[in-house]
N, C-alpha and C positions, 0 to 999 in steps of 0.2 A: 553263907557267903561272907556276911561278916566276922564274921567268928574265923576264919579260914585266910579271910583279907590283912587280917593283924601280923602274918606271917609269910604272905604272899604280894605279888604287887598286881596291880588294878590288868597290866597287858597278863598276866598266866590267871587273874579270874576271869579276864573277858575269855578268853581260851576254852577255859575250863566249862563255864557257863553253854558256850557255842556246842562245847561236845555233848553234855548233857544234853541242851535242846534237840542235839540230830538226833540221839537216842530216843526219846519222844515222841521226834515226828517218822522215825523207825517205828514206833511202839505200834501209835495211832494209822499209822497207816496200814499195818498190821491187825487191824480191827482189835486193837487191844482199851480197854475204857481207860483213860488215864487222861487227867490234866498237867495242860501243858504250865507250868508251877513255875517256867523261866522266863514267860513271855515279859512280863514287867517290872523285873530283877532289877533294882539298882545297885552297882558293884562300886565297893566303900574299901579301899588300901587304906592302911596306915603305914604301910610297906614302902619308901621311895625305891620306883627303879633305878638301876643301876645308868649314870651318868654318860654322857656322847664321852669325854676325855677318861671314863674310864676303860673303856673298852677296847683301845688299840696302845701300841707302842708309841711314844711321843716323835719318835726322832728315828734319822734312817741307819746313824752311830749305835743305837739302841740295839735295829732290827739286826746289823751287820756283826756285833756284839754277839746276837743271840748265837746264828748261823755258826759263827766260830766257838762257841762253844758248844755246841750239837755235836759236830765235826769232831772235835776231843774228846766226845763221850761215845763216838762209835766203835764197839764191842759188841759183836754177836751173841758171841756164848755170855754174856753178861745181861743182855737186852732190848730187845728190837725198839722199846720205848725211844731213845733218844733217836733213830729213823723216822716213827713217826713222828715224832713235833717235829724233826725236819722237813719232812714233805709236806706239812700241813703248813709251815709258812712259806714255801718255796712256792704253793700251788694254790693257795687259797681254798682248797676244799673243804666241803665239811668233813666234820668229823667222821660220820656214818657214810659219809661217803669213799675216803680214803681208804679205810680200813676195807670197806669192800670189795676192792681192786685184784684182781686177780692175774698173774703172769700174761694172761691172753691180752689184758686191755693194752697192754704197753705195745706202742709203735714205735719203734726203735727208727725205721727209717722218717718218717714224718716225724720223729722226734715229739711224741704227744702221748697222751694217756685217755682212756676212755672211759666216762664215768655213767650208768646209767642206772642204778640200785645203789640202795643203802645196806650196810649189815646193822642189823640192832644186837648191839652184846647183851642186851636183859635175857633175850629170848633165845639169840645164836642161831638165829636164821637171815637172810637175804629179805629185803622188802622193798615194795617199787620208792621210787625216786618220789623226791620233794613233792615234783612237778615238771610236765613238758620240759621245762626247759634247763632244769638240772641236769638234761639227756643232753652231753655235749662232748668236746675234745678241750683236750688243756695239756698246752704247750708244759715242755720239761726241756731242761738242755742235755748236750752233749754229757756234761758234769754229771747231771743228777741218772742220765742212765748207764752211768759206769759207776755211779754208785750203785744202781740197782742189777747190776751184771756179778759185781762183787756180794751183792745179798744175795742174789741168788742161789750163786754157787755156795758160798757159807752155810747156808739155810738145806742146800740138797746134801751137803755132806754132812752134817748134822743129823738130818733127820736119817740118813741112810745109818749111820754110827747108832743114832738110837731106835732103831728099826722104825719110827714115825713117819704116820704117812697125813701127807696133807693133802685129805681128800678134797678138798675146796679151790686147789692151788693157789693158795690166797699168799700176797707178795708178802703180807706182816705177820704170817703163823712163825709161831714161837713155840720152841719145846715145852718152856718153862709155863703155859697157859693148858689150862683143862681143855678150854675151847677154841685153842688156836691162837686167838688176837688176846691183847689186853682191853681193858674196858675203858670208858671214857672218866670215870672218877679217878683211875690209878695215871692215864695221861694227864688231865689237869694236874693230878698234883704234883709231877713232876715237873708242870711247866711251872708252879708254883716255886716250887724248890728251887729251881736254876734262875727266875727273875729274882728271888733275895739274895743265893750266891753271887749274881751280876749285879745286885744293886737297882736293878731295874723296877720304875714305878709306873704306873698303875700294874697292879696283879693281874693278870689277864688267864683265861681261859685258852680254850681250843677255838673260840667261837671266835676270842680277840686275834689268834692268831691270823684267821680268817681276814678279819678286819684290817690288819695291819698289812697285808700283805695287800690289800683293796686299796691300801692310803698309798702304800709304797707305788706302787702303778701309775698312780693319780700322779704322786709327785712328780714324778717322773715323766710326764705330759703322753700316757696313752690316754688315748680316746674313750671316752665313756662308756661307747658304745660298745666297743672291744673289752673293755673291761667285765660290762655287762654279761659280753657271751661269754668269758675265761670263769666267772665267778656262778656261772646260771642263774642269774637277777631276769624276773621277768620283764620289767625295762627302765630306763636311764632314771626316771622319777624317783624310785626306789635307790637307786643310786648315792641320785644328788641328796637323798633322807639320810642313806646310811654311811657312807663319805663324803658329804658333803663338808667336813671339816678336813683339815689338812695339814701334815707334817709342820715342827716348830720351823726344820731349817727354810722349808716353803715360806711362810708366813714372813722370815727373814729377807728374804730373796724378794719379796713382791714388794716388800713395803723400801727396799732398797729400788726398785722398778719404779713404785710412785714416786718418791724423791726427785728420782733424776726427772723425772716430768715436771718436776714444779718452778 
């Protein structure tokens, strides 16, 4: 673990450690002879995690920045990539979870999407959800399902042109993929690419996307609680952990609020 810690940070050994142990008490309860070798593990990073201000967009100029430049990269026959990081900041979903969405989940008249499994690209199969409460509905607008009515039909005339058939009816199957969807390293790095084309700082992932879209809501005075169910947070605790920081122009705005109270 040490030896593993120098390249890893202390939260993905504590992780790591937890799986091994279940494995174990798999073993052992299995009448299998084995010691449990994790029980008094001390976990030693020399790894620092990655920081709260690195992980979301700073500013809502930034997020609105992003969005229009998605919007200029949409090209079918070129890409589905630039749809997904759009939806993935439009909607705060995970990653594995977006990608798993299939024509069916979309409710056009409720105007929401349904998320209840993950797709894992390593393996290219469906796999259940987070947790309970990752099982939810997440609002989309008017906007975002006439852009998916234009994927749609793009994506059927497509695959009928190249005789492909998307047996999964999955909303992000692409011709251009062996197995349908792109993967989560070839997403990141495109989200990589367009925050240095934009200038935009911290480099954020799929996960920050998430994030940023968590802070935008916030800023924007929903309710936590509501936030909680859009994002599948199992509750507001977590929340206030993982947003509890909050956009620069917020920050502006409140300390403008204190003032005039003084």
């Amino acid at each position: 673990m040490n030896e593993y810690g120098k390249n890893a940070s202390r939260n993905f050994l504590g992780r790591l450690n937890s799986c091994i142990r279940a494995s174990i008490q798999m073993a052992i309860a299995d009448k299998v002879v084995i010691e449990d070798f994790t029980a008094y593990v001390d976990l030693f990073s020399t790894k620092s995690g990655q920081k709260v201000e690195e992980k979301y967009l700073h500013t809502e100029s930034d997020y609105q920045k992003v969005l229009v430049y998605l919007k200029n990269k949409f090209d079918y026959q070129k890409s589905i990539v630039p749809y997904v990081i759009y939806f993935l900041f439009k909607t705060g979903m995970r990653f594995s979870e977006l990608i798993a969405l299939t024509w069916d989940d979309v409710d056009e008249v409720g105007e929401q999407v349904k998320t209840y499994r993950r797709y894992n690209t390593a393996i290219h199969k469906f796999t259940p959800p987070k947790n309970n409460t990752s099982i939810r509905l997440v609002p989309v607008t008017s906007d975002m399902l006439s852009l998916l009515k234009i994927l749609k039909m793009l994506q059927l005339k497509t695959n009928k042109e190249l005789n492909i058939d998307n047996k999964n009816n999955l909303i992000f199957q692409h011709f251009g993929y062996a197995y349908d969807v792109p993967d989560i390293g070839t997403v990141n790095k495109a989200i990589k690419v367009m925050l240095m084309e934009l200038e935009i700082f911290p480099i954020i992932s799929t996960k920050g996307a998430r994030h940023t879209y968590g802070s935008y809501l916030w800023h924007n005075n929903i309710d936590l609680g509501v936030i909680a169910k859009i994002l599948g947070h199992k509750d507001i605790s977590m929340l206030v952990e993982v947003y509890g920081h909050t956009l620069e122009e917020k920050i502006s705005e409140e300390f403008m609020a204190v003032k005039s109270l003084l």
